[in-house]
Backbone as numpy.savetxt, mean C-alpha at the origin, in Angstrom:
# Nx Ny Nz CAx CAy CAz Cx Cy Cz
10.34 5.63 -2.20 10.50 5.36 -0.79 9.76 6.45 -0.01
9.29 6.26 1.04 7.99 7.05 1.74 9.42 8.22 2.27
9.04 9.16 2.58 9.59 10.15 3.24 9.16 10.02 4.76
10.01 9.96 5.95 9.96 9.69 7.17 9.97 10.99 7.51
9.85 11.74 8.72 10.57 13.28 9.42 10.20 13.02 10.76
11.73 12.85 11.59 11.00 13.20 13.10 11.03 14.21 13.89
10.05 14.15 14.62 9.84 15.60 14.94 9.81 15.17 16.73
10.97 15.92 17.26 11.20 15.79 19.01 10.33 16.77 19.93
9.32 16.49 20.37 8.66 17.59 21.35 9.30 17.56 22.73
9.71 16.54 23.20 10.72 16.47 24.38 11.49 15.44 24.41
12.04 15.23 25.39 13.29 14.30 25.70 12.63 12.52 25.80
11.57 12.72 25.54 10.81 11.44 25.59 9.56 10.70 24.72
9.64 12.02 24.09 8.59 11.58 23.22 9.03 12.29 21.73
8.04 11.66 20.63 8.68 12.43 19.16 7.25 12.19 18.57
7.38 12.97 17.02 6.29 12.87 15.98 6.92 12.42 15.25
6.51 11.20 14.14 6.67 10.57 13.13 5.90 10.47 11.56
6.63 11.71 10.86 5.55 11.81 9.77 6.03 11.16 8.61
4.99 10.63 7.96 5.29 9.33 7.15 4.53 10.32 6.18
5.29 10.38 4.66 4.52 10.52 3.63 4.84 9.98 2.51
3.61 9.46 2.18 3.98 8.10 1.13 3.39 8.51 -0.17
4.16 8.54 -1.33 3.98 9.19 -2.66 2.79 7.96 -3.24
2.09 8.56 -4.24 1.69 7.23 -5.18 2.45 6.54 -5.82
3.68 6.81 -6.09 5.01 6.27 -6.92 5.59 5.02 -6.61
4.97 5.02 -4.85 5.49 4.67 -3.78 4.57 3.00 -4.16
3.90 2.65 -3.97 2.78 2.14 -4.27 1.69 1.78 -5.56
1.67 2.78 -6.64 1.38 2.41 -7.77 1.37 1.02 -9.12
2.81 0.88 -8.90 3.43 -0.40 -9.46 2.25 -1.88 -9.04
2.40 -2.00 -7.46 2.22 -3.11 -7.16 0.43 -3.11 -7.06
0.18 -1.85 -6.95 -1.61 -1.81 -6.94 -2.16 -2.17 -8.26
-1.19 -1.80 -9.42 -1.75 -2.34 -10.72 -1.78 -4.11 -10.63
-1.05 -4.39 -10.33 -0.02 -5.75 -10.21 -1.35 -6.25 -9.61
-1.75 -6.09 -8.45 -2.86 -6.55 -7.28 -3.94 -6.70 -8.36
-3.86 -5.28 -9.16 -5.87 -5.33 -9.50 -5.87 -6.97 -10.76
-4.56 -6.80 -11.36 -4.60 -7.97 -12.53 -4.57 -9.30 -11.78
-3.99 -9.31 -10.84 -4.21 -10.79 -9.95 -5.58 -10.92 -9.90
-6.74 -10.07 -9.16 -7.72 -10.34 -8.87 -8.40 -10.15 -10.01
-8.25 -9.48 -11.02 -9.02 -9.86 -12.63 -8.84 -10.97 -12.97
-7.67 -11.63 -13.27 -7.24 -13.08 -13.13 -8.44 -14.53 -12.29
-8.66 -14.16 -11.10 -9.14 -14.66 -10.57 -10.76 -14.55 -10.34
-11.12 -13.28 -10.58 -12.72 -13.07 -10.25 -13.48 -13.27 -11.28
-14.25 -14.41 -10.52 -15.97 -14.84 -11.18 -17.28 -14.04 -11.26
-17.38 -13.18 -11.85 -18.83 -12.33 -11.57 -19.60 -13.27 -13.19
-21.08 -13.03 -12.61 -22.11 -13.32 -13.83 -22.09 -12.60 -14.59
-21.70 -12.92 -15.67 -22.00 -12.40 -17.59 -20.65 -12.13 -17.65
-19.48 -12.50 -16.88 -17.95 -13.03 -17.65 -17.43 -14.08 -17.15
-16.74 -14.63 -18.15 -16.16 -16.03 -18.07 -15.09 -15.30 -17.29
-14.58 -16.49 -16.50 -13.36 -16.57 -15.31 -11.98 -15.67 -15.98
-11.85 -14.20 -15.22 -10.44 -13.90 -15.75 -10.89 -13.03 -16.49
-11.90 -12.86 -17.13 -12.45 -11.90 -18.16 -12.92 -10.80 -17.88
-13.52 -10.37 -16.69 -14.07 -9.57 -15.79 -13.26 -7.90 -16.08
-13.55 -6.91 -16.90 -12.73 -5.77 -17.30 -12.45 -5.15 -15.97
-11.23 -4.30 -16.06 -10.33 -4.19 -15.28 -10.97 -2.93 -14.15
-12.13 -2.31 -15.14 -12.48 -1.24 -14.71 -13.45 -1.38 -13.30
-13.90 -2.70 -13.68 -15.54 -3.34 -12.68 -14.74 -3.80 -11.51
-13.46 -4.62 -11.68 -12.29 -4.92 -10.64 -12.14 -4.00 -9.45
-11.14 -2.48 -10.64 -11.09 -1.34 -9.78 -12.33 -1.22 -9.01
-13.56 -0.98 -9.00 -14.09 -0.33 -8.43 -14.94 -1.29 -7.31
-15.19 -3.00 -7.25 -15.60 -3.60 -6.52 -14.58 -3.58 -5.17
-13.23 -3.59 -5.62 -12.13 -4.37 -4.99 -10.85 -3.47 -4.94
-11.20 -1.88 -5.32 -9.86 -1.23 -5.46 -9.54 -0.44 -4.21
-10.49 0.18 -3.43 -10.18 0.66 -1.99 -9.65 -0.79 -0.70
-9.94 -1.54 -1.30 -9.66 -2.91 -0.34 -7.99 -3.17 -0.60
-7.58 -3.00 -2.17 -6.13 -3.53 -2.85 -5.26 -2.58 -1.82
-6.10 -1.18 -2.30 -5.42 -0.06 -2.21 -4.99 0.02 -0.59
-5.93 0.22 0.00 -5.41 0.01 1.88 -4.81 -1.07 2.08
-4.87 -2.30 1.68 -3.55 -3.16 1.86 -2.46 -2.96 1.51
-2.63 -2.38 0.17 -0.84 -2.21 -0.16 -0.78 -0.87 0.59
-1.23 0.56 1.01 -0.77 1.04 1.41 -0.01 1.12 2.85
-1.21 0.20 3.89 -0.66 -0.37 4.61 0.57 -1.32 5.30
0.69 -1.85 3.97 2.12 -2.44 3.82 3.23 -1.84 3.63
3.05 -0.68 3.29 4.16 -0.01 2.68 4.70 1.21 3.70
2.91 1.70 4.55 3.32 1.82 5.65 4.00 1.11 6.74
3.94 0.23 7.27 4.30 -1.13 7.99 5.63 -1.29 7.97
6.39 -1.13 6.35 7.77 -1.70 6.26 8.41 -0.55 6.28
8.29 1.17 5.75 8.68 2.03 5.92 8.79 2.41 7.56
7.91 2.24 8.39 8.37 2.52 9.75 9.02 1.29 10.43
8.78 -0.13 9.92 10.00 -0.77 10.88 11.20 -0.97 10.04
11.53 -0.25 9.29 13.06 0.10 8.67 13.58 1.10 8.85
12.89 2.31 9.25 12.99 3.38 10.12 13.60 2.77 11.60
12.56 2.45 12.45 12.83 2.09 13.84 14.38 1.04 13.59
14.58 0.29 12.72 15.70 -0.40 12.70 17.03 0.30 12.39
17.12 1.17 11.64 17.75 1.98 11.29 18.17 3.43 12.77
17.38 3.68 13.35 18.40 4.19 14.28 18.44 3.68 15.43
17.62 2.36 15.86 18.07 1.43 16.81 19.61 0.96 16.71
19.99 0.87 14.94 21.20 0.77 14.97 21.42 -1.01 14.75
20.37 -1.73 14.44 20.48 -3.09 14.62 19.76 -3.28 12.79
C-alpha cells in the first residue's frame, strides 16, 4: 500500500506525499506484460510467442505508467475518502 503523509502549511492548504513502493505495483505489471505477450503479433513470431523480453521493452514504460498511475489514482481517492469520513 503506497505510503500517504500530509503535510499542513496553513489553515487552507496542505502537501500530499504519495510514495509508492515497487511491491506496490510489481505483481500486476508482470500480469500486464503476459497479457500483452499473449496478444502481440510482431514478424518472425507466431501470435503469443513474442519473448517476454522484446514485450518489456516495446511496451513496458507504457504498462508501467498505467499501472502506476492507477495505483496512484486509487491510493489518493481512498485517502480523500477516508478523512472526508464518507
Amino acid at each position: 500500500m503506497p505510503n500517504i503523509v500530509r503535510q499542513d502549511t496553513d489553515h487552507s492548504t496542505a502537501i500530499l506525499s504519495i510514495t509508492i513502493e515497487p511491491s506496490d505495483y510489481q505483481a500486476e505489471y508482470k500480469s500486464k506484460l503476459k497479457e500483452y505477450r499473449q496478444k502481440a503479433q510482431m514478424k518472425g513470431f507466431r501470435r503469443g510467442q513474442v519473448p517476454l523480453s522484446i514485450v518489456r521493452k516495446i511496451y513496458g514504460k507504457a504498462i508501467l505508467g498505467e499501472i502506476v498511475g492507477k495505483v496512484f489514482q486509487e491510493s489518493l481517492s481512498n485517502y480523500v475518502q477516508k478523512e472526508m469520513g464518507t
